[in-house]
N, C-alpha and C positions, 0 to 999 in steps of 0.2 A: 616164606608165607606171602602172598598176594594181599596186596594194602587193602583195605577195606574204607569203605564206604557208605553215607547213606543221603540219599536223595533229598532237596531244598523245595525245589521245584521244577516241574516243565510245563512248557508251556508250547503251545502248537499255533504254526500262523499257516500261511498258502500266498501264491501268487499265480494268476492265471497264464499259460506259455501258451499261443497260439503256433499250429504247425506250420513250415511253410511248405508243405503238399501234405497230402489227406496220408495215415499208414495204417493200410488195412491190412488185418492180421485175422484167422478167424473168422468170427461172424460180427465183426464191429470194423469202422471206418471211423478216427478218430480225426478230428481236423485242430482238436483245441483240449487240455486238459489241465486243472489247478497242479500246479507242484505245492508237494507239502515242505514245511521246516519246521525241527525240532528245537528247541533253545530249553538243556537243562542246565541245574544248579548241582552239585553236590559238593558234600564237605567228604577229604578226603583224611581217615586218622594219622594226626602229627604232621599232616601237609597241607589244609588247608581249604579253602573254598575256591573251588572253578567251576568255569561255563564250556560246555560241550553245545556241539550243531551236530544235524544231518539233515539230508533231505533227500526227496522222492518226489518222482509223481506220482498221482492219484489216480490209476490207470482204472478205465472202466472195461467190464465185459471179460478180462482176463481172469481176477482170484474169484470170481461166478460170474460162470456162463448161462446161469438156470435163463432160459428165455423168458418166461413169465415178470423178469426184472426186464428194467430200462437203464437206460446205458446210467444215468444221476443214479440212479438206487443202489447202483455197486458200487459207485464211487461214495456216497453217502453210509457205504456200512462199512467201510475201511477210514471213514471219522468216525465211526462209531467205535470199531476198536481202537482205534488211536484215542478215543474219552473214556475208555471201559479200561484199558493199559494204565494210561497214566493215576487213574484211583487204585487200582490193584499196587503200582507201584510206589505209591507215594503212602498206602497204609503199612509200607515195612520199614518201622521208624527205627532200626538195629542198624551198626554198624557190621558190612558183609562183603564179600568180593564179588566185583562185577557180575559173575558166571553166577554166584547163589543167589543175587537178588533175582537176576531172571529167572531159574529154575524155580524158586519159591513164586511164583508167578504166574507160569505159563499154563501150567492144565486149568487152574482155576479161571484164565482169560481163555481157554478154548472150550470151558464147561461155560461160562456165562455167555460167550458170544453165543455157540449153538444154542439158549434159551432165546436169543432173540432171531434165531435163524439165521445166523450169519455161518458159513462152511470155515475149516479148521485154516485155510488158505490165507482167505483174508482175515480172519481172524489174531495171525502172528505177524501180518504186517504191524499193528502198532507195538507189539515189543521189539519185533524187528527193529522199526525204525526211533525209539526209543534206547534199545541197546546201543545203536551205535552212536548216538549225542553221550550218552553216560564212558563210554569207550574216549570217544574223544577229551571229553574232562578231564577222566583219570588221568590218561597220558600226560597232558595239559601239568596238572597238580604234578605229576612226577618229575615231570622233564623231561619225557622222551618219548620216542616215536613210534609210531603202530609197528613198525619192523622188529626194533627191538624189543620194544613192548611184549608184543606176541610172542617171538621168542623164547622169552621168561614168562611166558604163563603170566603177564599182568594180571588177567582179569581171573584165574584161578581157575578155566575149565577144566571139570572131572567128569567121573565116569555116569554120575547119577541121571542123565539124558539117555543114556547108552546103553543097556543090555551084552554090547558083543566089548564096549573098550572098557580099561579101566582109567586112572588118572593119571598111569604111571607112563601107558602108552599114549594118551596125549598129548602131555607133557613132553616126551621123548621124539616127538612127531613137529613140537611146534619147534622144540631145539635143532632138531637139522635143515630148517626154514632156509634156502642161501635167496634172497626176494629176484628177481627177475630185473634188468637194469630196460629193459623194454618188453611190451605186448605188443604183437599183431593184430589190429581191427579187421575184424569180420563184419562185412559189409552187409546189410541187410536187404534183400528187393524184396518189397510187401509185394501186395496181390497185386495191388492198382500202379505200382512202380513200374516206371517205360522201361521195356526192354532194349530197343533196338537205336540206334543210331544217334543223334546229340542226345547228352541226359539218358543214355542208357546206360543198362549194369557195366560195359566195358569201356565208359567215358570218363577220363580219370580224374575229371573235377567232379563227379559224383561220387566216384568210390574210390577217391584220395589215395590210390596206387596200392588196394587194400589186393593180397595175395589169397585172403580165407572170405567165400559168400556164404552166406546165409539166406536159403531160398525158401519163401512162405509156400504151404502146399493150400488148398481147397477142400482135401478131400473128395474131391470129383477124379479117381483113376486118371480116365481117359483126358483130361481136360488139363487135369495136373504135368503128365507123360509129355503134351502137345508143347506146354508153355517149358517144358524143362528142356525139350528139342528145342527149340528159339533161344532160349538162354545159354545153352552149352556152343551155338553155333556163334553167339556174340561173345563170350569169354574168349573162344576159340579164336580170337584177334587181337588177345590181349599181349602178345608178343612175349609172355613168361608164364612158368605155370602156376596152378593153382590149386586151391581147395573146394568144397564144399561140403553144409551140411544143410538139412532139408528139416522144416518145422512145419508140423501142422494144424500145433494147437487145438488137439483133439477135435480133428472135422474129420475123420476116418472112423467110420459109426461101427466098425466093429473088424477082426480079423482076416475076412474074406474080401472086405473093399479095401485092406490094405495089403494082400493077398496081391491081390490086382493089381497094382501099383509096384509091386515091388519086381513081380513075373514080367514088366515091363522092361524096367531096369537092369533085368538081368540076361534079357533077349532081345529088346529091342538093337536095332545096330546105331540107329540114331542118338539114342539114349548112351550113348557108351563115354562120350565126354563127360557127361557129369557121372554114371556107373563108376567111374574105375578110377573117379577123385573123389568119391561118397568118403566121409569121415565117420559121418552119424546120422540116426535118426533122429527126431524128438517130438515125443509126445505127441505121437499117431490119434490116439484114440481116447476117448472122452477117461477122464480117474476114475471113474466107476467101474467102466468099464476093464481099463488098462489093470487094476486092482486085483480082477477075477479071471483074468489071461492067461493064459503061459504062450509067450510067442513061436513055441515049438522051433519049424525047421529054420522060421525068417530069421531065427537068434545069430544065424551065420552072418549077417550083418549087424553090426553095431545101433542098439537103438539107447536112448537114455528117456529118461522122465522128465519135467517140470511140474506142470499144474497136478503131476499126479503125487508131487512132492508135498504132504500138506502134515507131517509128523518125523518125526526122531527117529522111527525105525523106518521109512518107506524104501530108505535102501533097502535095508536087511529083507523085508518084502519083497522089493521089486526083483532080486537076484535070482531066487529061482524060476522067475518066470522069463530069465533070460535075459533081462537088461544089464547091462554094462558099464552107464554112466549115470550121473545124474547131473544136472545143472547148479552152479551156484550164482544166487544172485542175493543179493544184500538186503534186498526186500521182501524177502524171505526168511530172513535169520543169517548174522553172520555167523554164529556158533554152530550153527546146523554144518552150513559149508564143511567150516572146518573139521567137524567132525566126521563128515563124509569123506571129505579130503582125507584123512586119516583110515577113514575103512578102507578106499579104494589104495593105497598105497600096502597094507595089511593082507588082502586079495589078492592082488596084482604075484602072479607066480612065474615060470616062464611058459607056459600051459594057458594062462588067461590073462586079460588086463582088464584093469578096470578103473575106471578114469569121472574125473567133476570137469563140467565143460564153463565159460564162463559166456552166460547170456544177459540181456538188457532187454529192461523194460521202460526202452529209452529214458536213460539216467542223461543227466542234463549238467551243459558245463555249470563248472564251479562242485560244491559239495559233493552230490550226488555222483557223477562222473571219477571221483577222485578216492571217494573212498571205494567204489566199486572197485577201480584198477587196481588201489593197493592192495584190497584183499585177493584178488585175484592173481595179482602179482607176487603174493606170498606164499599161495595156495602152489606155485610152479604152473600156472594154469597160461602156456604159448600164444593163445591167441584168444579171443572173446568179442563176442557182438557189442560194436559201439553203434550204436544208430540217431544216436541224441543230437550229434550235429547233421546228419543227412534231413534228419525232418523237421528240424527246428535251427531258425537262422541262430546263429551262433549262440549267446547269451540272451537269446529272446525279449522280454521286458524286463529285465534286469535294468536297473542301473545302471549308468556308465562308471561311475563313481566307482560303483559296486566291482562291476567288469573288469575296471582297470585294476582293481584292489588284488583281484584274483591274477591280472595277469603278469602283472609285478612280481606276485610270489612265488608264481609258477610259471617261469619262462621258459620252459621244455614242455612247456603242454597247452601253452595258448598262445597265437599272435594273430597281428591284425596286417592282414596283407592288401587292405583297401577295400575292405570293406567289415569292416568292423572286426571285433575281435571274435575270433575262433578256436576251437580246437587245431591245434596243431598237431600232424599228423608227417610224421618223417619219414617215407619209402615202403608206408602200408603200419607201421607202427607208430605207437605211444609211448614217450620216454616216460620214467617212471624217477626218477633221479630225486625231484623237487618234491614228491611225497614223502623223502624220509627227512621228515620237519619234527616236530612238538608236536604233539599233537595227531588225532586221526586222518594223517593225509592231508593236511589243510593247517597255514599261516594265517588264513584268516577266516572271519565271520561272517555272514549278508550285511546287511544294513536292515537291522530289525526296524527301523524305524520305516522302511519303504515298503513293510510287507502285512496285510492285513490277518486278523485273529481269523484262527481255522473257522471257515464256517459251520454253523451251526447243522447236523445231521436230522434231516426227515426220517420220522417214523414208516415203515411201512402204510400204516394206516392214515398216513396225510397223503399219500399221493392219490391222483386224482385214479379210477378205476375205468 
């Protein structure tokens, strides 16, 4: 049986990370955003009381794109759920396993967020990032580490999220876990990122000898096709081969402009270096829309979801309509991953594959960065977009204190080569060694003391019109 639990307290702080170059994605150019942190308490039965962390940024414009919002107002409804999570979770005063406090949770925080108009997306950010400080506790209280941990079903995931699994397959899924001893970083070029010559995508102090890119699209066909010729002509001097996979973050308004796009790709002759290293799609075309699609004949190339990942079944939805992968990211749900992780491996015959890819929404050294790898790293997931050190100088406003805390414990994933401490990045990869600690991915904690109380969330009705 999975040890049981019940919640003391959480508490939510932020610290602002300013970018050091602008990363435009979409229809937002971000230069600066708050990171969140989690700090809970729980008592664990016959083991005791621990403290669990996580953290995130507070990414604006991504979990709602509705334009009618400003870039604060999306960021503002993702503290909203993060104060609407933490009271749904703190009035289940039973002892339970990790996986049922969330379940008993979750529709009731996507039925009260949607009263305040908040979409189902950002909505499970704050269990999201709630589960994973209670994750870390437990481990914490037990003695041992998100590898093992998961392994045995620490936290008791069953089938009652699921429709297509039961618990037994789960269970059976997290038991043949072997964790990955290194990831591959997927290098990300936003829109505004220099292509060509010092500081561009094939500069290796930019993209730290990373083997898999990660190319943002516009949504503009012809304009997207132009900049993909320029890119595959500068890769193409990177003296070894390589990957890629293309995100558009639903700027492709519908299946005829991405139509477009693709009949380039697959005729163009220019287009043929990045053609015939394509990995994947993601997330063409706005969830609304992508929802009510079947990608018909385009299915012949691999496309997956994100943003249009916003529920428990969006797999099991998105498969007939031709998708193939889905994303996992931690800020999203790590129980969602894994249970995804578990369908595509279920699916997967010699006839079809079907695969979870691992993307960032620039998770930031220290916490956030580490538990992302580990789950990804457990998930068997080869490669995954890091971008938290490309756009933000190392440990950003962190502490030094703080910094070195992190790089002490984890000296296979950060050093300081002269100019402060950074991710450490070995021949295009992230070791993964010093994550099987105590705990989720992490020896140590922030320095709560250096980091202020979550700010306060605007009403829709305070901001100015």
């Amino acid at each position: 049986m999975p040890p049981r639990l019940k919640l003391r307290d959480i508490a939510f702080f932020e610290r602002p990370v300013p970018f050091a170059r602008p990363f435009r994605f979409g229809a937002i150019t971000i230069s600066a955003t708050p990171q969140l942190f989690v700090r809970v308490e729980i008592e664990v039965e016959g083991k005791g009381v621990a403290v669990g962390a996580s953290a995130e940024l507070l990414v604006p414009k991504w979990f709602d794109k509705r334009p009618e919002l400003s870039p604060a107002q999306t960021v503002d409804e993702l503290r909203r759920s993060l104060q609407i999570a933490r009271q749904l979770y703190l009035s289940e005063t039973g002892f339970r396993p990790a996986f049922g406090l969330h379940a008993s949770c979750i529709s009731a925080q996507i039925k009260a967020c949607a009263d305040e108009n908040i979409p189902a997306l950002a909505a499970a950010y704050g269990p999201a990032e709630i589960d994973k400080a209670i994750l870390d506790a437990l481990l914490r209280a037990v003695g041992t580490s998100f590898f093992e941990g998961m392994a045995d079903n620490i936290a008791g995931i069953d089938g009652r999220m699921s429709l297509d699994l039961t618990g037994v397959d789960i269970a059976a899924f997290l038991k043949e876990r072997a964790p990955l001893p290194r990831v591959a970083i997927r290098h990300t070029v936003g829109l505004d990122d220099q292509i060509e010559g010092e500081g561009g995508v094939a500069d290796a102090r930019e993209s730290a000898g990373a083997r898999y890119f990660k190319l943002k699209l516009s949504g503009n066909p012809e304009a997207d096709a132009s900049r993909l010729v320029q890119i595959g002509k500068e890769l193409g001097t990177l003296g070894y081969d390589y990957s890629v996979s293309l995100d558009a973050n639903e700027q492709y308004a519908d299946l005829a402009a991405l139509r477009a796009l693709i009949d380039q790709l697959d005729r163009d002759a220019a287009l043929r270096p990045i053609a015939a290293r394509l990995l994947y799609i993601e997330q063409p075309m706005p969830r609304d829309i992508t929802w009510q699609t079947a990608l018909g004949s385009l299915a012949e190339r691999a496309f997956i979801i994100d943003e249009a990942d916003d529920s428990y079944d969006a797999f099991l939805k998105m498969r007939p309509l031709g998708y193939r992968g889905i994303s996992s990211k931690s800020c999203k749900g790590l129980y969602k991953s894994i249970l995804n992780a578990t369908r595509a491996a279920r699916w997967t015959t010699g006839a079809e594959t079907f695969f979870v890819t691992g993307e960032d929404l620039t998770c930031q050294a220290g916490l956030a960065v580490q538990q992302d790898l580990a789950l990804g790293a457990f998930l068997g997931i080869t490669h995954a977009e890091r971008n938290g050190h490309h756009y933000v100088d190392g440990f950003g406003e962190t502490p030094l204190a703080e910094a070195r805390a992190f790089a002490a414990a984890h000296p296979d994933l950060y050093a300081d080569a002269g100019q402060g401490i950074r991710l450490s990045i070995h021949n295009g990869d992230l070791l993964t060694g010093s994550l099987n600690t105590t705990g989720f991915a992490t020896s140590v904690h922030p320095d709560w003391s250096a980091l202020r109380p979550l700010e306060q969330p605007k009403s829709l009705q305070e901001y100015p019109a």
